[in-house]
C-alpha positions as CSV (number, residue, x, y, z in Angstrom):
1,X,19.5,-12.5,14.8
2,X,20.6,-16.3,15.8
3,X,20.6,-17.2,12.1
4,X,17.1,-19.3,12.3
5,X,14.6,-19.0,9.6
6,X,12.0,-17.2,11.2
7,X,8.1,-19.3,11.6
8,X,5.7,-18.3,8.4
9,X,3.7,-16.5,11.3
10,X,7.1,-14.3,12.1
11,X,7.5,-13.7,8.4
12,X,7.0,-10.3,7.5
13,X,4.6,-9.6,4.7
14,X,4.3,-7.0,2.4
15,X,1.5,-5.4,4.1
16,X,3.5,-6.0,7.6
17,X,6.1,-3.9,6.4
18,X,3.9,-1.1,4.9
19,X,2.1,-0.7,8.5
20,X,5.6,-0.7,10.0
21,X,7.2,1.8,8.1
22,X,3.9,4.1,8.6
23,X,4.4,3.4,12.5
24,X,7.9,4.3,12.0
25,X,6.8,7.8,10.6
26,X,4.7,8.2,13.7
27,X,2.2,6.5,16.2
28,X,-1.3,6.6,15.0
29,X,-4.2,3.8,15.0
30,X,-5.3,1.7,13.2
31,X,-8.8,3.8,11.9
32,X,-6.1,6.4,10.2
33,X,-4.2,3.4,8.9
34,X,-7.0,2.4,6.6
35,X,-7.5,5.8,6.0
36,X,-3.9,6.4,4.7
37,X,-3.7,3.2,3.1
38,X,-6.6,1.6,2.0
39,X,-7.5,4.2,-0.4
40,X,-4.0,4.8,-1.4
41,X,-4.0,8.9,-1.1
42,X,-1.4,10.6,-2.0
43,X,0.7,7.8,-3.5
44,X,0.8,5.5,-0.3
45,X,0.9,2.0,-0.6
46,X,-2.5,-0.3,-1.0
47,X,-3.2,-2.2,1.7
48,X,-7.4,-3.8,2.4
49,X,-8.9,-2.7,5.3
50,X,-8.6,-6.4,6.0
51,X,-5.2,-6.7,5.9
52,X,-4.3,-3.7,7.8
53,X,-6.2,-4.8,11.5
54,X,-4.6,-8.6,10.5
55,X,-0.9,-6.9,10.5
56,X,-1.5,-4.9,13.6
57,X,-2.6,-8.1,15.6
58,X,-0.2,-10.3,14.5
59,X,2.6,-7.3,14.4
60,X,1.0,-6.6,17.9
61,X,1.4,-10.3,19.4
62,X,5.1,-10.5,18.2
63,X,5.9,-7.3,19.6
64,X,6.7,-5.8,16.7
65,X,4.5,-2.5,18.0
66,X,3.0,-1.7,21.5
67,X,-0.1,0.2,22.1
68,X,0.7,4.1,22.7
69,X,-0.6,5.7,25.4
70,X,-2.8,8.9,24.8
71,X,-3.7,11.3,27.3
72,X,-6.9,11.7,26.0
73,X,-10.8,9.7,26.5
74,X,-10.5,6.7,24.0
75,X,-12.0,7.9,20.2
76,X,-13.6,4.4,19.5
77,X,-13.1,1.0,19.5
78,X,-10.7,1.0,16.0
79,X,-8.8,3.8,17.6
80,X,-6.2,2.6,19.6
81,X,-2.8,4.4,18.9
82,X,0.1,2.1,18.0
83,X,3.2,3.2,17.8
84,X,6.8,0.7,16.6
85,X,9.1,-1.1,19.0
86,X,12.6,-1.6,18.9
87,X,11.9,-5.3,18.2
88,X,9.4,-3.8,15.4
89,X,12.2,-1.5,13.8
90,X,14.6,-4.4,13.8
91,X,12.6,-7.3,12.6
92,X,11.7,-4.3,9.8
93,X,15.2,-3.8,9.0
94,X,16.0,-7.3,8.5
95,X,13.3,-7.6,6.7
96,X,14.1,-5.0,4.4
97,X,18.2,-6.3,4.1
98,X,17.1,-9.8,2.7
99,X,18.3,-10.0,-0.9
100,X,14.7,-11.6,-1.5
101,X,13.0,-8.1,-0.8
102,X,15.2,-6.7,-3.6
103,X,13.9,-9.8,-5.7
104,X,10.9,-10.3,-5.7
105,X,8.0,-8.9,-7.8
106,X,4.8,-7.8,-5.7
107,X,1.6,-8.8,-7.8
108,X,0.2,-6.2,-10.4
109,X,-3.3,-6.3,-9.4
110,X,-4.2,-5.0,-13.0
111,X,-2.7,-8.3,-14.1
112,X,-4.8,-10.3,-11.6
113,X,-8.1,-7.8,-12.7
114,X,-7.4,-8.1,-16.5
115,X,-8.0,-11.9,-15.8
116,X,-11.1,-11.2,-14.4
117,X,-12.2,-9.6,-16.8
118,X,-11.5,-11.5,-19.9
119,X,-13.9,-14.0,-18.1
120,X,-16.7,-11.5,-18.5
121,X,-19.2,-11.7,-21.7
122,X,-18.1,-9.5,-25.0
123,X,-20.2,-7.0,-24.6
124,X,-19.5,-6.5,-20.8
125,X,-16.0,-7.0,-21.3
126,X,-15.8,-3.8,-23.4
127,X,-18.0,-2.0,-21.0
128,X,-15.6,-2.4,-17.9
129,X,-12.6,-1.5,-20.2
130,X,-13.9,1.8,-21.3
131,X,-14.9,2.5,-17.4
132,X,-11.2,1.4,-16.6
133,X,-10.0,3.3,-19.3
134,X,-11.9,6.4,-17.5
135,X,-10.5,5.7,-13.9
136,X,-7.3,5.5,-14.6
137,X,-7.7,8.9,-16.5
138,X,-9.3,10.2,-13.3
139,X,-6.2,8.4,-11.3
140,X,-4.0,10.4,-13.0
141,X,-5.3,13.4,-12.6
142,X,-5.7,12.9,-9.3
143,X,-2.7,12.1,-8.7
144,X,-1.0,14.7,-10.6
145,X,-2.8,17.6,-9.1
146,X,-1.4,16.1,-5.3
147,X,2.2,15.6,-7.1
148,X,2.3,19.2,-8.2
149,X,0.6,20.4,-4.7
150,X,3.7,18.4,-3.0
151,X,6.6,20.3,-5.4
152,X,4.8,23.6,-3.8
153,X,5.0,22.6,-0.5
154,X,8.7,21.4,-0.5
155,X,9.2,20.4,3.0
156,X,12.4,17.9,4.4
157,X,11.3,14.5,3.7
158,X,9.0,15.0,0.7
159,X,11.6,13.3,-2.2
160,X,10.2,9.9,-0.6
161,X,6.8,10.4,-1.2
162,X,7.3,13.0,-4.3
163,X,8.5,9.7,-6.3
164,X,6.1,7.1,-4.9
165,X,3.0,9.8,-6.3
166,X,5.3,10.1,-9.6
167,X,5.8,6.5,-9.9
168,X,2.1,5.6,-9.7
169,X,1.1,8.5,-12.2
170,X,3.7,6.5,-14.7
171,X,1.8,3.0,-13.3
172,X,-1.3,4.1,-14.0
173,X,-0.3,5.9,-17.4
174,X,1.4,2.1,-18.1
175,X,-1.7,0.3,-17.7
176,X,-4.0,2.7,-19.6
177,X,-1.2,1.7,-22.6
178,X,-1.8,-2.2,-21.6
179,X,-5.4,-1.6,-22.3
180,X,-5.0,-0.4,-25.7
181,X,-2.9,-3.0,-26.5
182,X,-4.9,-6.2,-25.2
183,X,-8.2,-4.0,-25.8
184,X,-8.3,-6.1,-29.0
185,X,-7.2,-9.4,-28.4
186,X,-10.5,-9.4,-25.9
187,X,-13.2,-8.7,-28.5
């Protein structure tokens, strides 16, 4: 690095660094991208659909990743294979090694939702909590059963992903807590 603050457009976002860390794991496109991520399976991060295909352009025009060649006919237009560059790994790294990745605080989107919500009418307002209160029962069930199916698969590698799925069971156990306790102060 020359020491230069980098342009807000060669500024790594959190998203930017979620789609290079999956490419660091392994080439794959950007169709199983929103797969892994958008629906947050098996404890991966969250990222929109949205925000995905805008990190692999802009990822894509710094050279961060290069297309990958497959050997095989093309599966669609959303299906071209990506795979990191050394540029991509290093720009990651750096990324990663700022003290401000250690400090800051990515946004709780339950904090951003409960906001939302307290703009709704009473009566609706104590509708959407219940259902919330029920997803994030569901949530951790869900993710429960695929936290116990990873501790009976132990494979190399798993402890990674073995605490992200425990950390968003305790998350999602957190919120369901922060419902019961504002629950009130929104009637």
């Amino acid at each position: 690095m020359t020491g230069r603050r980098p342009k807000l457009t060669e500024r790594l976002t959190p998203s930017d660094l979620v789609v290079l860390a999956q490419l660091a794991e392994r080439p794959t496109h950007g169709y199983d991208l929103v797969s892994q991520l958008a629906g947050s399976e098996g404890g991966a991060a969250k990222v929109s659909r949205a925000q995905i295909y805008y990190s692999l352009k802009k990822l894509l025009a710094l050279g961060h990743i290069l297309a990958a060649k497959d050997s095989g006919p093309p599966a669609g237009p959303e299906r071209e294979r990506y795979r990191l560059s050394a540029s991509g790994r290093r720009a990651m790294v750096a990324a990663l090694s700022e003290p401000e990745w250690a400090r800051q605080r990515p946004p709780i989107p339950f904090h951003v939702w409960l906001q939302l919500v307290a703009q709704a009418e009473p009566v609706d307002r104590a509708a959407v909590l219940r259902e919330r209160r029920a997803f994030l029962d569901e949530q951790i069930e869900r993710e429960t059963r695929a936290l116990e199916t990873l501790r009976a698969r132990p494979e190399a590698g798993r402890e990674v992903t073995i605490a992200v799925v425990s950390h968003a069971i305790e998350v999602c156990r957190l919120e369901r807590d922060l419902l019961d306790a504002v629950e009130p102060m929104l009637r």
